[in-house]
N, C-alpha and C positions, 0 to 999 in steps of 0.2 A: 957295752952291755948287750947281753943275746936278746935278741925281739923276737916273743912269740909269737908263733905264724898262727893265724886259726884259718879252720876252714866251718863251713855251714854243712850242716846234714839236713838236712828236707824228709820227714816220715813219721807216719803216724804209729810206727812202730817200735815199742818201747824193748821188746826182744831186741832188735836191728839195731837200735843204738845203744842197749848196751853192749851189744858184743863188740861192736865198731870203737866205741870208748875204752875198752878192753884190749884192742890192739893197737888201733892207729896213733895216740898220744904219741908210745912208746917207740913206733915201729918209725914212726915219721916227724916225731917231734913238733906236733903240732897240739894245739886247743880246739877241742869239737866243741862247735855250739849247736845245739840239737833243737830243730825248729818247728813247729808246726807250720802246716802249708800258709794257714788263714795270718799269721804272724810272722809270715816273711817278708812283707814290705817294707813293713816299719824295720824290723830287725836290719834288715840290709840298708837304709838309711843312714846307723850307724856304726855297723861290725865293718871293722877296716879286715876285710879278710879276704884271701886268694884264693879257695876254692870253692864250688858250690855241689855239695854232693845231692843228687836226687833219687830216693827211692820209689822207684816205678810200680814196685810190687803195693805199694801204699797212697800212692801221690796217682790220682789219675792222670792220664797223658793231656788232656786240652788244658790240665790247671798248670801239668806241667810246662807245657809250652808258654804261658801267661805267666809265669815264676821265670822263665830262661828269657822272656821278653824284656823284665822289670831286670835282670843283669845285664842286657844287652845296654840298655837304655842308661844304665851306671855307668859303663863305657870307660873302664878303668883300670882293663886290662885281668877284669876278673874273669872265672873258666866254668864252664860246665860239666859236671861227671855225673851221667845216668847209671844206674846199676838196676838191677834186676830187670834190663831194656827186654821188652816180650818180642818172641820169637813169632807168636801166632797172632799180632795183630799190627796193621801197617802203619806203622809209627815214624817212618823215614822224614816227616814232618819236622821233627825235635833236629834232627840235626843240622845243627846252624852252624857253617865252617869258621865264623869271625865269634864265633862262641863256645862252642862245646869242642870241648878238650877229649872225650871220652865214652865210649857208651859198652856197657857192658852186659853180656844176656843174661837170663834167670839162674844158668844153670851153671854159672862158674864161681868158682870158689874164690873166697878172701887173699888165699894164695896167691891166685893168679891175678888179681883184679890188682892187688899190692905189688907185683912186678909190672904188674900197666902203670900204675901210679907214680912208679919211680919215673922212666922215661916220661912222661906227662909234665910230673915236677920241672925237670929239664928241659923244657921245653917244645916236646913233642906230640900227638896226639896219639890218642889208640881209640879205634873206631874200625867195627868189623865194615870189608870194604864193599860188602853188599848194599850196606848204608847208605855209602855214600855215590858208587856207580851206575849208572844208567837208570837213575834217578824217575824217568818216562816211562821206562818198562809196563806195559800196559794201561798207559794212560793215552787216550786221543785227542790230541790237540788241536788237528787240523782244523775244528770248529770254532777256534779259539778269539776269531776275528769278527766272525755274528753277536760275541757279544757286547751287548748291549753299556752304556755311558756308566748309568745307574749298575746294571749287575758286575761289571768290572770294580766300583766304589763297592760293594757287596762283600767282593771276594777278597779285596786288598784291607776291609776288615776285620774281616778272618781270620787273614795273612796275620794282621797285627795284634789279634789276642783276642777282640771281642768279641761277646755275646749277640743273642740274637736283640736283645732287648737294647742293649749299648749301641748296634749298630740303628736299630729303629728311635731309639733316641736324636743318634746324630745326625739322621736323615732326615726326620720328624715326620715318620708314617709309621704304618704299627707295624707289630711283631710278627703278623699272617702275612703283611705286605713284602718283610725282610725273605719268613720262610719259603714264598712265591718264587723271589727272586734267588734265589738258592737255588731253590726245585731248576728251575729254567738254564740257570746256568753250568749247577752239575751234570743235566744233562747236554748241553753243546761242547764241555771237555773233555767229556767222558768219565765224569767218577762217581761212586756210589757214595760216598762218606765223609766226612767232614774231615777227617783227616787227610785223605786225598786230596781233597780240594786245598785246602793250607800247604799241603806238600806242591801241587800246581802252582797255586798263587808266588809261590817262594822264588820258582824256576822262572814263571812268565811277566810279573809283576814288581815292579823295580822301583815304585816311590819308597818315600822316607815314613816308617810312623812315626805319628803325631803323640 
């Protein structure tokens, strides 16, 4: 008997999915289950499914990264496909090579995204290779060993999805204490932005999240 394959759509956009339900069914023989972000946890607890598609143009990128964590964390051989991936803000972050299969920018068409998809299906990834090389490219690291016990446990929570609240939770100091400690250590790596810093943490910091 044929088992249908479903895959997850991530978006708060109800144009986006239904065009996407309009082609992909047919085109790739799959079940869209179309999710809100706030209702992806639970959902992915029980959809036995093999893709995860994320709309970027609707899904902020730090929820996204927190949504690509919680599939990691599933570890079951499921994929990540960003789409509508922004060109103007530095997102290098999201792409996690033992996770995301795919990212694609704002301005290409269903067309072309559904030729990436095939190969992906297969077993391959597609991911513009900007993405993924020289990953450092203006970031300084050289300071990277002044940091401090406490601001390394900082950034390696970061790394791992959380908030500033979540992180001052698990540390049991407050939320001005967490943001201190940010301040201090974005400046001895060199980055401006939270995204940065998670893209750093990713490259320099190599425990396991909890």
């Amino acid at each position: 008997m044929f088992k249908v394959t479903h895959w997850i759509v991530v978006s708060r956009s109800h144009l986006l999915t239904d065009l996407l339900e309009s082609r992909w069914p047919q085109e790739f023989l799959v079940k869209l289950l179309n999710i809100q972000p706030e209702s992806f946890e639970k959902k992915l607890a029980v959809a036995e499914a093999s893709l995860v598609v994320i709309d970027l143009a609707s899904v902020d990128v730090q929820l996204a990264y927190q949504l690509q964590k919680m599939v990691e964390k599933k570890a079951n051989g499921l994929k990540v496909v960003f789409i509508h991936f922004p060109r103007q803000v530095d997102a290098r972050f999201l792409i996690n090579p033992s996770v995301t299969a795919g990212a694609f920018y704002n301005d290409m068409s269903l067309e072309i995204i559904g030729k990436a998809l095939i190969q992906i299906l297969r077993g391959n990834n597609s991911i513009p290779i900007e993405l993924v090389a020289n990953i450092d490219n203006g970031y300084i690291v050289e300071q990277s060993d002044s940091l401090t016990i406490r601001e390394r446990e900082v950034l390696q929570a970061l790394r791992c999805g959380s908030t500033n609240i979540d992180i001052a939770n698990q540390l049991f100091v407050s939320e001005s204490t967490i943001k201190t400690h940010l301040y201090r250590a974005f400046r001895k790596i060199g980055v401006s932005s939270r995204g940065q810093a998670i893209a750093w943490a990713q490259t320099h910091l190599h425990m396991v999240c909890q």
